[in-house]
Every structure is written in C-alpha cells, then in structure tokens.
C-alpha positions as CSV (number, residue, x, y, z in Angstrom):
1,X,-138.0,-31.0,-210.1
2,X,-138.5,-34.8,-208.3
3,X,-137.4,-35.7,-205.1
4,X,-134.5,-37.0,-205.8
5,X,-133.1,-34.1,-207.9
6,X,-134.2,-31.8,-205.3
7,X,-132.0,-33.8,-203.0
8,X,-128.9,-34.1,-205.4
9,X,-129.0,-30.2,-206.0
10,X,-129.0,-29.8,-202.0
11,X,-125.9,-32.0,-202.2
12,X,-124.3,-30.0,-204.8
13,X,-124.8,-26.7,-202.9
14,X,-123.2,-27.9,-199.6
15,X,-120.1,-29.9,-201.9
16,X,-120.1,-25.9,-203.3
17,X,-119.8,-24.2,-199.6
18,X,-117.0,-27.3,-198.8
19,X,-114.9,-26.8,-201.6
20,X,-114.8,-23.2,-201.2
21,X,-114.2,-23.3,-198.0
22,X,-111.3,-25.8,-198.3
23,X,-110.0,-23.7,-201.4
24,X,-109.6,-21.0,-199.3
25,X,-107.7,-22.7,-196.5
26,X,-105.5,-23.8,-199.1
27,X,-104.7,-20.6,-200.5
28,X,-104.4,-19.3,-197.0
29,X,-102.1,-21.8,-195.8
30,X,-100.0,-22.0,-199.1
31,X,-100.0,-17.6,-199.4
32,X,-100.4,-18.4,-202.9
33,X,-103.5,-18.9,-205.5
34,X,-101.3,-21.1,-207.9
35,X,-100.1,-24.0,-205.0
36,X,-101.2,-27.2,-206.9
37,X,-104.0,-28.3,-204.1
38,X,-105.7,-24.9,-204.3
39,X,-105.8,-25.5,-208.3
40,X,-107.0,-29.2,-207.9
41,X,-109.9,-28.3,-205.4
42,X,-110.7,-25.2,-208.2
43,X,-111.2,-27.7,-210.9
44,X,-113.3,-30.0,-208.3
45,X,-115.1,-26.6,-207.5
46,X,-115.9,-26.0,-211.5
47,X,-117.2,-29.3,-212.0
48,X,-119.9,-29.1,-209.3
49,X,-120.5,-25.1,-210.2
50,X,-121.1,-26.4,-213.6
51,X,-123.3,-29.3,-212.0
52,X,-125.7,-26.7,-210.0
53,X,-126.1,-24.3,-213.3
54,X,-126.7,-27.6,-215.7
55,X,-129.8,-28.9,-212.6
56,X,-131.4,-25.4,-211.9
57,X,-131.0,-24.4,-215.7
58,X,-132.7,-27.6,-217.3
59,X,-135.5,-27.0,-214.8
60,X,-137.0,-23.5,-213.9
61,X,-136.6,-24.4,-210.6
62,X,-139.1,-23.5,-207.6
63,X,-138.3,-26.1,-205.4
64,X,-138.8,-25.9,-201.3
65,X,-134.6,-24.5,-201.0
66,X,-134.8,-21.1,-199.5
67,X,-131.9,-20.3,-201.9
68,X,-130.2,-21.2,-205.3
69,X,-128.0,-18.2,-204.9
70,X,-124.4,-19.6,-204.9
71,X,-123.3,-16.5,-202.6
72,X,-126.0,-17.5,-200.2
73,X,-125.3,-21.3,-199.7
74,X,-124.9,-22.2,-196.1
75,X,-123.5,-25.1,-194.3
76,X,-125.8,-28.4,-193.9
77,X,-123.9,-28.1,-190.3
78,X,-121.9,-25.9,-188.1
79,X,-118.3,-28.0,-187.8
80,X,-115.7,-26.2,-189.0
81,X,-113.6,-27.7,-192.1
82,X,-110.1,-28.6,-190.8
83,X,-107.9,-28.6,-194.1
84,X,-104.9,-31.7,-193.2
85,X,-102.1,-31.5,-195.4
C-alpha cells in the first residue's frame, strides 16, 4: 500500500469514528433509529464502511496503522462532536 493510500484509509477510518459518532447523537436526540438525519448519516456511514473493506481488501494490508479493526478506530483528536440541528 503507497503513501497516499495509506493516508486516504487513515481518512476513511476517522470519517468512520465521525459518522458514528454523529449517528448516534442523532438517534439520541431524535429517541428514534428511523428520524430521516440518522438514516442519511447511515447511508454516508455505508458508503465509507464499504470504502475501508474495498482499500484493505484489494491490498493485504500491513501498513504502519496500529489498527484496521473498525471497533478499534479512535479519534485523530480529542474535541468532542457537537451534532447542530
């Protein structure tokens, strides 16, 4: 895996931890798993879940990442994610 493929899965993993995050705070806020934002940031969610299997299927990946584990993704930084709707 190059550089900059290296880099772009590293961006995946922390849009992953994001968009969960926010998910969650949506679902939270709304009390319900079908509110319309909490579906729309699912879909964004599949789309980058099906990014990070497509880049660490295509190569067997044993890049410098401590982790590839979706349940172990941190954050890239320690703010916490206001959801403002």
């Amino acid at each position: 895996m190059d550089l900059w493929e290296e880099n772009y899965l590293k961006t995946v993993n922390r849009d992953i931890y994001v968009l969960r995050s926010l998910m969650y705070k949506a679902s939270d806020q709304a009390g319900s798993l079908d509110n319309q934002l909490v579906i729309e940031i699912s879909q964004f969610l599949d789309t980058k879940l099906n990014e990070h299997r497509k880049l660490t299927k295509s190569h067997s990946y044993t890049g410098k990442l401590k982790t590839n584990k979706l349940s172990e993704i941190k954050p890239l930084c320690k703010r916490k994610i206001a959801l403002s709707c």
